[in-house]
Short mmCIF file of the C-alpha atoms (twelve columns), coordinates in Angstrom:
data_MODEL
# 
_entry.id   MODEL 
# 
loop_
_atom_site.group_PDB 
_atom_site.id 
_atom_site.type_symbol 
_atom_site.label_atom_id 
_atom_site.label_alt_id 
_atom_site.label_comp_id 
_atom_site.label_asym_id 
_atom_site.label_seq_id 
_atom_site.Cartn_x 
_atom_site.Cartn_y 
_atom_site.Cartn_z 
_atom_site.pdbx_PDB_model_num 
ATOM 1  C CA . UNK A 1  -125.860 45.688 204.122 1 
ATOM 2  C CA . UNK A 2  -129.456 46.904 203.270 1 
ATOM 3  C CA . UNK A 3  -130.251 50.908 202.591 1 
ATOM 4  C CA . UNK A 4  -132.829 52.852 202.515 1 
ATOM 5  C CA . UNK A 5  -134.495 54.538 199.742 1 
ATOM 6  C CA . UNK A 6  -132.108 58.001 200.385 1 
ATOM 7  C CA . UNK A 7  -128.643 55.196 200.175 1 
ATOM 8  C CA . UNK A 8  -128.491 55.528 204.120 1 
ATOM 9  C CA . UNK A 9  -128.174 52.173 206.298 1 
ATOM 10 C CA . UNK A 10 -130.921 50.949 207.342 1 
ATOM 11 C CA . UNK A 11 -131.307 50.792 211.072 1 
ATOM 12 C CA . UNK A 12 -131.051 46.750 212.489 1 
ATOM 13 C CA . UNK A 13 -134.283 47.151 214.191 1 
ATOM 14 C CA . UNK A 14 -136.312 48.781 211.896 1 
ATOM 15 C CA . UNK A 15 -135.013 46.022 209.125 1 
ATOM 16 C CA . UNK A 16 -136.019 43.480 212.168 1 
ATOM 17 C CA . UNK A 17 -139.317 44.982 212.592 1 
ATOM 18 C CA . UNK A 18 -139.645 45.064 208.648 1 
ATOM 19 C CA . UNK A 19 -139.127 41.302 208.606 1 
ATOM 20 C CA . UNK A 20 -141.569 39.960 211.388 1 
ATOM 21 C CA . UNK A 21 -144.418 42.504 209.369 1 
ATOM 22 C CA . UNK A 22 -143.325 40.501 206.301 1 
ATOM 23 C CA . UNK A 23 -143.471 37.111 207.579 1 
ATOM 24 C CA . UNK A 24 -146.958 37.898 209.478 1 
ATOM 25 C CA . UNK A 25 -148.949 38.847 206.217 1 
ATOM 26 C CA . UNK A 26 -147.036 36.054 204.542 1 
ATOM 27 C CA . UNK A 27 -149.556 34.001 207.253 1 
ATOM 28 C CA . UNK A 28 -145.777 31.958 208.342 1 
ATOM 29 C CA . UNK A 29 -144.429 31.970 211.992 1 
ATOM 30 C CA . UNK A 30 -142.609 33.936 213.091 1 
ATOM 31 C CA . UNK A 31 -138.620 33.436 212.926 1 
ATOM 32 C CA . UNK A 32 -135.395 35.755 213.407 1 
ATOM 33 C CA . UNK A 33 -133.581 36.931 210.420 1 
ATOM 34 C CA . UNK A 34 -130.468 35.063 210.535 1 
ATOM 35 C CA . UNK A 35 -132.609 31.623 211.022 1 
ATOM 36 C CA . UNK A 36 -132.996 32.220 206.913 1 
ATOM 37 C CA . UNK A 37 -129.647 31.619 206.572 1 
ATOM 38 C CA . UNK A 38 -129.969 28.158 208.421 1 
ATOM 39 C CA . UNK A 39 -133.218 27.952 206.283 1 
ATOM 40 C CA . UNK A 40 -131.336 28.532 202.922 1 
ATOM 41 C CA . UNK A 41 -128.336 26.223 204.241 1 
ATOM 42 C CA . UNK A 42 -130.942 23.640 204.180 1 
ATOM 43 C CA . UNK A 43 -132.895 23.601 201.628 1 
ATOM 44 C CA . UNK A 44 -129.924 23.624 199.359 1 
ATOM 45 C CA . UNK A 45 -128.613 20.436 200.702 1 
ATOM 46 C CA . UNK A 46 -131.819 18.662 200.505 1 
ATOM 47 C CA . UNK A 47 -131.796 20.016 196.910 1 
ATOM 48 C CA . UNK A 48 -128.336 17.590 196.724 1 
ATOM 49 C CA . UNK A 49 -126.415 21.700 195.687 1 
ATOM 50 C CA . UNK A 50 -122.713 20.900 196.024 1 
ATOM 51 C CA . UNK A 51 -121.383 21.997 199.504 1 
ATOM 52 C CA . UNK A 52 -119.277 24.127 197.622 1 
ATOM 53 C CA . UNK A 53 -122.148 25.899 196.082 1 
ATOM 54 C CA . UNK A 54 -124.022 26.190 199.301 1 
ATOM 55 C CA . UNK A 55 -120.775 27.896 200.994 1 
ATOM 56 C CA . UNK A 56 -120.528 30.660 198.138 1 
ATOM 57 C CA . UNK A 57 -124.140 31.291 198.190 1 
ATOM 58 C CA . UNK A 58 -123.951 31.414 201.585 1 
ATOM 59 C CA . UNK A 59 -120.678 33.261 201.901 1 
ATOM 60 C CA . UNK A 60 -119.022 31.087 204.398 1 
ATOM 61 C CA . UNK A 61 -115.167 31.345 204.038 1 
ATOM 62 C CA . UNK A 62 -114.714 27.682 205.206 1 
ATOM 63 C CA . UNK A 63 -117.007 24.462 204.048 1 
ATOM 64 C CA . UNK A 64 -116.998 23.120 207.645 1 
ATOM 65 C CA . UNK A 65 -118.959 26.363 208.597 1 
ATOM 66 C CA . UNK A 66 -121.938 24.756 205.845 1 
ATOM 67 C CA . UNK A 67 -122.092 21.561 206.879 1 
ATOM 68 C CA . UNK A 68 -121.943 21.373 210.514 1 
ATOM 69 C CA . UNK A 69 -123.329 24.921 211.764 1 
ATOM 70 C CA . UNK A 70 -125.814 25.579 208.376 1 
ATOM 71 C CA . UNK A 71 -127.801 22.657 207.054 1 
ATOM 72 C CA . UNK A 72 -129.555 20.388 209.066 1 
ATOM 73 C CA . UNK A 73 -131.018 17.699 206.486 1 
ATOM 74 C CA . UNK A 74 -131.685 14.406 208.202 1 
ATOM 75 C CA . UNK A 75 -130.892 10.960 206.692 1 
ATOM 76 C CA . UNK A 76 -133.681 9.024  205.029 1 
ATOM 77 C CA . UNK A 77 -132.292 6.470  208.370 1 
ATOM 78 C CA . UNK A 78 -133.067 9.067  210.431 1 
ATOM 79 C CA . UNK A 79 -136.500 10.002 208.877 1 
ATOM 80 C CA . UNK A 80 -137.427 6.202  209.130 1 
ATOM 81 C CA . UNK A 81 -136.644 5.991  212.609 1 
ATOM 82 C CA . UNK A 82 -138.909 9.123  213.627 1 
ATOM 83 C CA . UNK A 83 -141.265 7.538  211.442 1 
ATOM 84 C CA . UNK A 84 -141.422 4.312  213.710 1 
ATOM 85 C CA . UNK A 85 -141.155 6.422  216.823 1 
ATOM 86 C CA . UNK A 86 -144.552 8.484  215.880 1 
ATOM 87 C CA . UNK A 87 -145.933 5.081  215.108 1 
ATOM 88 C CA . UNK A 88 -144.997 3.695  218.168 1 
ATOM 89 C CA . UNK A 89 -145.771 7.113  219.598 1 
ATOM 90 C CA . UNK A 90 -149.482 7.202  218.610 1 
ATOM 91 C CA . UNK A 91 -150.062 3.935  220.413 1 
ATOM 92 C CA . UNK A 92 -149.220 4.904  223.781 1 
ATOM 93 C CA . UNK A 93 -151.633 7.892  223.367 1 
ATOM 94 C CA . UNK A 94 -154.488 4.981  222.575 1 
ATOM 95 C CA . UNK A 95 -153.873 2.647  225.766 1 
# 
């Protein structure tokens, strides 16, 4: 929970609106809140964080919640494979 200045909650849409002003004079696109938390679910597993970690610092009270709803980290497999499908992609575009 987020207050204001007086110790009052802060109204969801005005902490909304708060965010996308944020995020446009940071110059990145623009994304909802909760999409951070997928963002931050993330970027800790590609930083190899324990799972366990990752769920405290995201307060999930069970692990599967992490890995199958939060982070979205794709193989090196799977990063070779959309590799070779850009490749083979980009020369369709050329015919």
């Amino acid at each position: 929970m987020f207050t204001t200045r007086y110790g009052t909650p802060i109204e969801p849409r005005n902490f909304n609106r708060s965010f996308a002003d944020q995020t446009s004079k940071a110059g990145i696109r623009r994304i909802r809140l909760h999409d951070t938390r997928h963002t931050c679910g993330s970027l800790l597993a590609a930083l190899d964080v324990h799972p366990r970690i990752a769920m405290q610092i995201l307060r999930h009270s069970k692990i599967a919640v992490t890995m199958e709803i939060y982070t979205h980290v794709p193989s090196e497999a799977t990063r070779k494979a959309l590799r070779r499908l850009g490749k083979h992609l980009g020369k369709q575009d050329r015919k």
